[in-house]
KOLVO-150500 format. One record per residue: residue in one letter; chain; y, z, x of N, C-alpha, C, O in turn. Coordinates in steps of 0.001 Angstrom, whole numbers, plus 500000, padded with zeros to 6 digits. Each point is the difference from the previous one (the first is absolute). Last residue first. Layout:
torlo a, gugu A, npy Y, npz Z, npx X, capy Y, capz Z, capx X, cpy Y, cpz Z, cpx X, opy Y, opz Z, opx X
...
REM end
This chain:
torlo x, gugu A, npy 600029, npz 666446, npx 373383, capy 498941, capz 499478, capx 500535, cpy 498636, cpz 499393, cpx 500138, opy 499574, opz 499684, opx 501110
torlo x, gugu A, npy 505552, npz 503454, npx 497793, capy 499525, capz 498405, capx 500275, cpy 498458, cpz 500308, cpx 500564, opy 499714, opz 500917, opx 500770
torlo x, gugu A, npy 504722, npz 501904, npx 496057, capy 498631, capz 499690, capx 501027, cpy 499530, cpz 498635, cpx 500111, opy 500110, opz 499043, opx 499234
torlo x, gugu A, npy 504351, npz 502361, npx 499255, capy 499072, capz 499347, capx 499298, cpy 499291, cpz 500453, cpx 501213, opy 500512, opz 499847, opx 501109
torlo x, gugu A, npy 505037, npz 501336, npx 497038, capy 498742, capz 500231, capx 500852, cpy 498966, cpz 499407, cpx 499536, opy 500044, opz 499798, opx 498787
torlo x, gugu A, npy 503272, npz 501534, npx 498554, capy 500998, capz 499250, capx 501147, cpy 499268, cpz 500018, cpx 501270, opy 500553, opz 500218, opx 501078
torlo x, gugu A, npy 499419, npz 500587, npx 492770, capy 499154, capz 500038, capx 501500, cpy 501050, cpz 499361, cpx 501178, opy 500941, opz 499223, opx 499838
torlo x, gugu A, npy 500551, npz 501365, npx 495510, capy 499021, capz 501084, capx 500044, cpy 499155, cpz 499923, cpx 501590, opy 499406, opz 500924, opx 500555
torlo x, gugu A, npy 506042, npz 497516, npx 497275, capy 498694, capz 499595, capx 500485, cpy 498888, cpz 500985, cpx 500294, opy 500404, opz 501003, opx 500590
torlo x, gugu A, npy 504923, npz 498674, npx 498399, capy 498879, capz 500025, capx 498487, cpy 498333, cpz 499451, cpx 500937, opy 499178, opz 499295, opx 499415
torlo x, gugu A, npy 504497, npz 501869, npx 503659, capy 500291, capz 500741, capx 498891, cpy 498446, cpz 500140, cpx 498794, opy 499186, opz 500837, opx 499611
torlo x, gugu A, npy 500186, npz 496273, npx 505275, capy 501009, capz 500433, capx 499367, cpy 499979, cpz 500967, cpx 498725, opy 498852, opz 500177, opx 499591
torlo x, gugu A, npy 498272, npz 498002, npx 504194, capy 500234, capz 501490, capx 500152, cpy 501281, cpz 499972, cpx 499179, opy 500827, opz 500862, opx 500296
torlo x, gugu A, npy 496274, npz 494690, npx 499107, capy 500859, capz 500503, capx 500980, cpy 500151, cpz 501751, cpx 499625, opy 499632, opz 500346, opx 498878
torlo x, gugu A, npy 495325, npz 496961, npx 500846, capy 501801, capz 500063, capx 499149, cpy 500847, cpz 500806, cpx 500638, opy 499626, opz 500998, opx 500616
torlo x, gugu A, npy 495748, npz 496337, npx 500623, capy 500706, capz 500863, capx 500389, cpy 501119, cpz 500041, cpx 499418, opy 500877, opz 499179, opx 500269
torlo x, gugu A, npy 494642, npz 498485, npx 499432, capy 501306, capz 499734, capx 499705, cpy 500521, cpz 501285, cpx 500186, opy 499381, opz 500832, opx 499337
torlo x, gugu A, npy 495732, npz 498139, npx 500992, capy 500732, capz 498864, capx 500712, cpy 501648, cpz 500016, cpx 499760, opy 500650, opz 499041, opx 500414
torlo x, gugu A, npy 494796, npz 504595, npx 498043, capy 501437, capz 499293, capx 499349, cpy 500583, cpz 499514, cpx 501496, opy 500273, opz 500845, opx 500853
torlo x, gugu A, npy 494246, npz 499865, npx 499458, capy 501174, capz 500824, capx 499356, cpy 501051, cpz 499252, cpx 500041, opy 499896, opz 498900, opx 500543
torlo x, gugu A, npy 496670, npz 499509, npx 502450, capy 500008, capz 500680, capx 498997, cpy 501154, cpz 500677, cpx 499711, opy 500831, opz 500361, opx 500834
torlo x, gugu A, npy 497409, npz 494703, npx 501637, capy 500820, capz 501106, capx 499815, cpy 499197, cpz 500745, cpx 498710, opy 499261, opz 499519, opx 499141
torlo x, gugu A, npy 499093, npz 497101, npx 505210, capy 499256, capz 500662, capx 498431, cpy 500979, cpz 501273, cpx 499836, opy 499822, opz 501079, opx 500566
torlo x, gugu A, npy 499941, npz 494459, npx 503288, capy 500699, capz 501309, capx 499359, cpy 499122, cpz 500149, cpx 498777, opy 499289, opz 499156, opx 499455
torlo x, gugu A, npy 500797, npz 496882, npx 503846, capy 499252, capz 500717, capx 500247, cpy 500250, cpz 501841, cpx 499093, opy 499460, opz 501028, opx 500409
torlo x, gugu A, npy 504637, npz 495408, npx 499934, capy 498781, capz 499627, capx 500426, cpy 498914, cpz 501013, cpx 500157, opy 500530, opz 500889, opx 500667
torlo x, gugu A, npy 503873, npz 500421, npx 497116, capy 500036, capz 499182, capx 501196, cpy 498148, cpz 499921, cpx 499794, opy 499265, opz 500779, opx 499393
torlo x, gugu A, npy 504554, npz 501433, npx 496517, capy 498636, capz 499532, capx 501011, cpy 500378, cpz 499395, cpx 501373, opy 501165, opz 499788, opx 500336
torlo x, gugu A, npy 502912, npz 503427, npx 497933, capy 499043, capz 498471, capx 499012, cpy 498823, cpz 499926, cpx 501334, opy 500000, opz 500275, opx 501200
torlo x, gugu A, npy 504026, npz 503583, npx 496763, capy 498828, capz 499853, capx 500841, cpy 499046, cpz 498996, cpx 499902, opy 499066, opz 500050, opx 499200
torlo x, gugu A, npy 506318, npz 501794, npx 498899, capy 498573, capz 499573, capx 499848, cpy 499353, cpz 499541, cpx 500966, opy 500660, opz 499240, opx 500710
torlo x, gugu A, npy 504178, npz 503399, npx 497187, capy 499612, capz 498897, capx 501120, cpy 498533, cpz 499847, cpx 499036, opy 499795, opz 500224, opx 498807
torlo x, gugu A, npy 505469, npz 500876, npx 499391, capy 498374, capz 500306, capx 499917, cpy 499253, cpz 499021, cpx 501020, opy 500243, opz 498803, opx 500157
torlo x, gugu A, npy 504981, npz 501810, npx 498277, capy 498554, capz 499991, capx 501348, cpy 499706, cpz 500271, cpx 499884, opy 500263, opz 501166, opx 500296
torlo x, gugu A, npy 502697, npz 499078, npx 496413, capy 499584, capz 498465, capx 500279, cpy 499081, cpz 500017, cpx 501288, opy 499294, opz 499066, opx 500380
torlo x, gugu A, npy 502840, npz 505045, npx 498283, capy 498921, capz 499852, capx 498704, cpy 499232, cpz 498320, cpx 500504, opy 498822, opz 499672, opx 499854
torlo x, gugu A, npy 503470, npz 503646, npx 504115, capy 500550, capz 499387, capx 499169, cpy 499126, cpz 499580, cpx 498938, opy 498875, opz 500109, opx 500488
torlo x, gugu A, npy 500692, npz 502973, npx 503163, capy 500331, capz 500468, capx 498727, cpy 500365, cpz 499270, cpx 499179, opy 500342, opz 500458, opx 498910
torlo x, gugu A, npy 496387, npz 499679, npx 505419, capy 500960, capz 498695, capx 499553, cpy 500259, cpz 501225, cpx 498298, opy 499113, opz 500426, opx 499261
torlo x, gugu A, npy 497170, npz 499646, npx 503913, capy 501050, capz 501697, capx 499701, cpy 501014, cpz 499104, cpx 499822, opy 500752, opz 500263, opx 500939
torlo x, gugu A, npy 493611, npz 499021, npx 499066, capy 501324, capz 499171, capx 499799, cpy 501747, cpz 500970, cpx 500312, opy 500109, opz 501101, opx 499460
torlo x, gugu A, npy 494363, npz 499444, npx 502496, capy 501113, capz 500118, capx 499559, cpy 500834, cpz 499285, cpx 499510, opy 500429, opz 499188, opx 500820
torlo x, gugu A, npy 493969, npz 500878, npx 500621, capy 501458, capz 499040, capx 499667, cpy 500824, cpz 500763, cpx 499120, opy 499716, opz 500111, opx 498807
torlo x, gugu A, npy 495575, npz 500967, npx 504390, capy 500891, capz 500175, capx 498715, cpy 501136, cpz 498662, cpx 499985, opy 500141, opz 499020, opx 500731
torlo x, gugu A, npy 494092, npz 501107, npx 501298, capy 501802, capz 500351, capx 499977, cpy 500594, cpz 500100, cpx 498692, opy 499601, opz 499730, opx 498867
torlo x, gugu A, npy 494576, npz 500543, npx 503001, capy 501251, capz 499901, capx 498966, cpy 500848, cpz 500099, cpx 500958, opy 499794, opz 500562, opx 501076
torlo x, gugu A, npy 495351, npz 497252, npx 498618, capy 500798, capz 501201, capx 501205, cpy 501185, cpz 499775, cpx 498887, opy 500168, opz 499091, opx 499187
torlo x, gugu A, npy 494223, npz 499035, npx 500957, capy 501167, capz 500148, capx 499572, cpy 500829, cpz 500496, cpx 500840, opy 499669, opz 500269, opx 501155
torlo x, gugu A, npy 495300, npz 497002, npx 498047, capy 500950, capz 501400, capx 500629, cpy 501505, cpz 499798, cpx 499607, opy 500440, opz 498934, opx 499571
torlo x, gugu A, npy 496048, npz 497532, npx 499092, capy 499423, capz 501122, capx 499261, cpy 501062, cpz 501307, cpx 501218, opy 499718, opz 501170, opx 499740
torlo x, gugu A, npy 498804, npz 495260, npx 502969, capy 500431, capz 499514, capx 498749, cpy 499264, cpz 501303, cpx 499159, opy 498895, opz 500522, opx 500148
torlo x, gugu A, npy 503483, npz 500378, npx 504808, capy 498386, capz 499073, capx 499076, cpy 500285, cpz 500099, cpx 498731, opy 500819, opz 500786, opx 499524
torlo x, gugu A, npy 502338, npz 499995, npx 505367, capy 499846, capz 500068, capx 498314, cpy 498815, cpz 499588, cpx 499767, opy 499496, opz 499145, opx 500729
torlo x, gugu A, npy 501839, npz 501685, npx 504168, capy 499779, capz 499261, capx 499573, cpy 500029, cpz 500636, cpx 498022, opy 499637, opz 501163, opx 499820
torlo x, gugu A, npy 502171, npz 501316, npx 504481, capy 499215, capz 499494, capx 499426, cpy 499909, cpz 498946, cpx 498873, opy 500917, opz 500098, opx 499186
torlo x, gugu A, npy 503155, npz 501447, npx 502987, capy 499087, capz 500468, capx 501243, cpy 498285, cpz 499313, cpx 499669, opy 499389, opz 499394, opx 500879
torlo x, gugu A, npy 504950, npz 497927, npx 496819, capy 499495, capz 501141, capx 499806, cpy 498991, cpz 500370, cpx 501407, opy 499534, opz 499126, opx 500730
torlo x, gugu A, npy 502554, npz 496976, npx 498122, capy 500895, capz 500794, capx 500557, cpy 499421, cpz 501058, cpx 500369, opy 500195, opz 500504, opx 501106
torlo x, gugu A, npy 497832, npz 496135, npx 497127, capy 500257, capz 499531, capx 501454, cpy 500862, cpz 501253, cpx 500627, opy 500160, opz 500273, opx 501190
torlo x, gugu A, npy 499070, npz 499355, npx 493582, capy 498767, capz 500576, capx 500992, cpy 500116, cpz 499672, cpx 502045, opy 499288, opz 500503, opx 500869
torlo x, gugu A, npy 504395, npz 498122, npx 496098, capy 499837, capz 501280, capx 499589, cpy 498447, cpz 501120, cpx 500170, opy 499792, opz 501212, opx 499942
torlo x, gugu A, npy 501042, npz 493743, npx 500200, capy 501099, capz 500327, capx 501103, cpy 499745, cpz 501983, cpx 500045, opy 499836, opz 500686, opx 501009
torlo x, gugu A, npy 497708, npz 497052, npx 495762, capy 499627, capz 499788, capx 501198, cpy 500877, cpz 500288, cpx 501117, opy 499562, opz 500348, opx 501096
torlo x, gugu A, npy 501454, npz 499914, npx 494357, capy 499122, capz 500988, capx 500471, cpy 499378, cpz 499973, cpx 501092, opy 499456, opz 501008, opx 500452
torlo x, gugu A, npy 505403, npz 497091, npx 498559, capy 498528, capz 499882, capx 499505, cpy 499122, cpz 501182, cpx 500687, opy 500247, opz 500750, opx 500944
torlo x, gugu A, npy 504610, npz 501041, npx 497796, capy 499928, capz 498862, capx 501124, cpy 498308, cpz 499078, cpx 499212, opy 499714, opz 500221, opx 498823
torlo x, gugu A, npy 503258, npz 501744, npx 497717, capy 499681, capz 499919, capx 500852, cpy 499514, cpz 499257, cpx 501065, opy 499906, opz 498773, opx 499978
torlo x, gugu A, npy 504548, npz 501271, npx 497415, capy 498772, capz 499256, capx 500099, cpy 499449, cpz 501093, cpx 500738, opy 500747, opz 500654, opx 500728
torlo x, gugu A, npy 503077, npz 500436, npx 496053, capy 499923, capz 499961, capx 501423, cpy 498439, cpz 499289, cpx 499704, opy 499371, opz 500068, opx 498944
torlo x, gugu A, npy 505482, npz 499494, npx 498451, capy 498244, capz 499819, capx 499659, cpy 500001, cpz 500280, cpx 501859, opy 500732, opz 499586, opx 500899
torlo x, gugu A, npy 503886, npz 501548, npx 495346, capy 499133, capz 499852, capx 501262, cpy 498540, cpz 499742, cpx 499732, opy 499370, opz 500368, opx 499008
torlo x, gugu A, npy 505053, npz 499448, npx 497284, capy 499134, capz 500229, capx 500550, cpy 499431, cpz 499675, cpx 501527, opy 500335, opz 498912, opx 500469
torlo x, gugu A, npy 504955, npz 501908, npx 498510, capy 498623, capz 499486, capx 499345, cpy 498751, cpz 500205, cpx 500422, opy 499854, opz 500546, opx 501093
torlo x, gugu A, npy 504783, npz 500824, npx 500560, capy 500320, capz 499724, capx 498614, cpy 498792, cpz 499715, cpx 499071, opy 499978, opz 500155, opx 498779
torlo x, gugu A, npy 500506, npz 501271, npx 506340, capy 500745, capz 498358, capx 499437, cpy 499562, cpz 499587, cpx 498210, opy 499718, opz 498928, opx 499466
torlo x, gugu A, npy 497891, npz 504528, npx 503621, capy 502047, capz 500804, capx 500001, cpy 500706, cpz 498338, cpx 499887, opy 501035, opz 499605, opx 500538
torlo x, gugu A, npy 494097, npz 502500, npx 499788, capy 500440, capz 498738, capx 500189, cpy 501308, cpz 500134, cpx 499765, opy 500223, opz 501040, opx 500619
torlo x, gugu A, npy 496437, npz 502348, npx 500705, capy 501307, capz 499965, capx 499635, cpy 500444, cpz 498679, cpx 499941, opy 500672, opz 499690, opx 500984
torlo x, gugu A, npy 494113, npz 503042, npx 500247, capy 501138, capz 498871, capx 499382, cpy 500906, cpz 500775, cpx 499680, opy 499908, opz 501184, opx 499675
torlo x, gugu A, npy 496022, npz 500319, npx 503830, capy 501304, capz 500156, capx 498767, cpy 500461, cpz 498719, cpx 500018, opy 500128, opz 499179, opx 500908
torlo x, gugu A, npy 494841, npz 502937, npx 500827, capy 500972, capz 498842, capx 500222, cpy 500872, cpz 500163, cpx 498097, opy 499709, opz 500059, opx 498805
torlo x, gugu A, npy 496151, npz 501988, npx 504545, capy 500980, capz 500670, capx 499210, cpy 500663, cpz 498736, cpx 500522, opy 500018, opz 499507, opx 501128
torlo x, gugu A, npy 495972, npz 500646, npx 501450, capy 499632, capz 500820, capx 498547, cpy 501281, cpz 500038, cpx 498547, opy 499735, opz 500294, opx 498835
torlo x, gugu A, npy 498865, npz 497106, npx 506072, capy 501116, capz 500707, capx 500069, cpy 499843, cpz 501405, cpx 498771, opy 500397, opz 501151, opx 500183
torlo x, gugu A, npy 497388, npz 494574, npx 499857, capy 499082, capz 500475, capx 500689, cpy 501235, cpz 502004, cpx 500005, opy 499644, opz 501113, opx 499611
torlo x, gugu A, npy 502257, npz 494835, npx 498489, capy 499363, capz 500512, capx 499178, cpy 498748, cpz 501561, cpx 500441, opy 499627, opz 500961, opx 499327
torlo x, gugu A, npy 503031, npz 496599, npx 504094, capy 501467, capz 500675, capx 499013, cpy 498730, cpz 500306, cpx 498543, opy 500206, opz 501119, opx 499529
torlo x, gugu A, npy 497824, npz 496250, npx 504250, capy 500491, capz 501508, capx 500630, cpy 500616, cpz 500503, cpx 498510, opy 499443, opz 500992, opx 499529
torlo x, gugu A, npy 499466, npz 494401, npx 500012, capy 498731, capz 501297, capx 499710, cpy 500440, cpz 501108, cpx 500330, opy 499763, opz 500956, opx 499262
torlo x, gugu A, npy 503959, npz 496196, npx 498714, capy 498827, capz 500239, capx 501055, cpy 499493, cpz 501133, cpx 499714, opy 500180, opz 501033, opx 499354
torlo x, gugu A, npy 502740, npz 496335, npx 496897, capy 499694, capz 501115, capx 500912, cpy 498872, cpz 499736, cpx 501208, opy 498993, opz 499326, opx 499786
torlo x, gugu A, npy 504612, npz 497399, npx 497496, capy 498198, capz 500473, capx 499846, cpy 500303, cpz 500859, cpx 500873, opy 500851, opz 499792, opx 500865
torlo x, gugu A, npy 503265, npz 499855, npx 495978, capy 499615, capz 499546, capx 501342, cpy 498488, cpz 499816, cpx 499935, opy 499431, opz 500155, opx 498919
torlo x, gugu A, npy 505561, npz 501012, npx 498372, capy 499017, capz 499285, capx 499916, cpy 499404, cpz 499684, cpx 501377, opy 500635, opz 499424, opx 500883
torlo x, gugu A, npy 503274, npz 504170, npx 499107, capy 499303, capz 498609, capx 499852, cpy 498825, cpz 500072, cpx 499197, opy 499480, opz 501063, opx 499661
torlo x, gugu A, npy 501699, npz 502823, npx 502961, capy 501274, capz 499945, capx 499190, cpy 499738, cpz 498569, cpx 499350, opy 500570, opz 500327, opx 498959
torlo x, gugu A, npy 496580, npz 503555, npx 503385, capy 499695, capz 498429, capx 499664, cpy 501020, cpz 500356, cpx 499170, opy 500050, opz 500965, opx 499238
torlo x, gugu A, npy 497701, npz 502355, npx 503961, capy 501074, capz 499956, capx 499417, cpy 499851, cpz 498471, cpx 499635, opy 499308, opz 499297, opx 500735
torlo x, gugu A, npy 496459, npz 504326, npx 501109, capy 500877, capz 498380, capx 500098, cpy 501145, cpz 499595, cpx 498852, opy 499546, opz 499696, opx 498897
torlo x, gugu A, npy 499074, npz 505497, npx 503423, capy 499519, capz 499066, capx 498944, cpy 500814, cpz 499211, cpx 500450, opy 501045, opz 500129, opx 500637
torlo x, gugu A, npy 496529, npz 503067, npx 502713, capy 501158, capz 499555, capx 499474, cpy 500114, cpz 498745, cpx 498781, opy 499335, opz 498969, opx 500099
torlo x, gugu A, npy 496215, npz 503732, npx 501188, capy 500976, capz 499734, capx 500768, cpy 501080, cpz 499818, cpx 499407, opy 499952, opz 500476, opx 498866
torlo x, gugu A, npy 496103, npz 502730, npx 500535, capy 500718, capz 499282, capx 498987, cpy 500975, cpz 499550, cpx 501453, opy 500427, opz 500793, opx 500839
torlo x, gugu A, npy 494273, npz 501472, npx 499629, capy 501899, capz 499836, capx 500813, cpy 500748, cpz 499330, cpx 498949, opy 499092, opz 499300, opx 499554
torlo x, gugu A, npy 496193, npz 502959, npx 498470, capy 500388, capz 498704, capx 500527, cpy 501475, cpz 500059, cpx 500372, opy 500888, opz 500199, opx 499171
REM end
């Protein structure tokens, strides 16, 4: 699969479908505190796609954090139509931290 260019997110934001569709999206909130990125809904996020989703399919991205500071830690919150798996919180790439990455999907 082509890996395109990852979606950089310095903020709190909702993501679009392109930027999750995208596969790779970094945080750096670089303002001292936590970040929450939304996803887009799942419907915006099937409109995008070449094919349609059916209930019961899947697809993964990642989420980078590379923020060295201990107070950014981001996180990944629902939107409409979603079924998350795995850890929603991304700890910053600082000193005493064990992860700085999460699969999504």
């Amino acid at each position: 699969v082509p890996q395109g260019a990852p979606t950089a997110k310095t903020v709190s934001a909702t993501l679009t479908a392109a930027e999750v569709l995208a596969g790779i999206i970094t945080i750096n909130q670089g303002a001292g505190a936590t970040s929450a990125q939304q996803l887009p809904t799942a419907t915006d996020l099937d409109t995008a796609m070449a094919s349609a989703l059916a209930v019961g399919d899947a697809f993964d991205f990642s989420v980078i954090n590379i923020s060295t500071v201990a107070a950014e830690d981001a996180s990944i919150t629902t939107n409409a139509g979603w079924t998350l798996g795995g850890s929603m919180v991304i700890e910053s790439n600082d000193s005493d931290r064990a992860r700085s990455s999460a699969p999504g999907s």
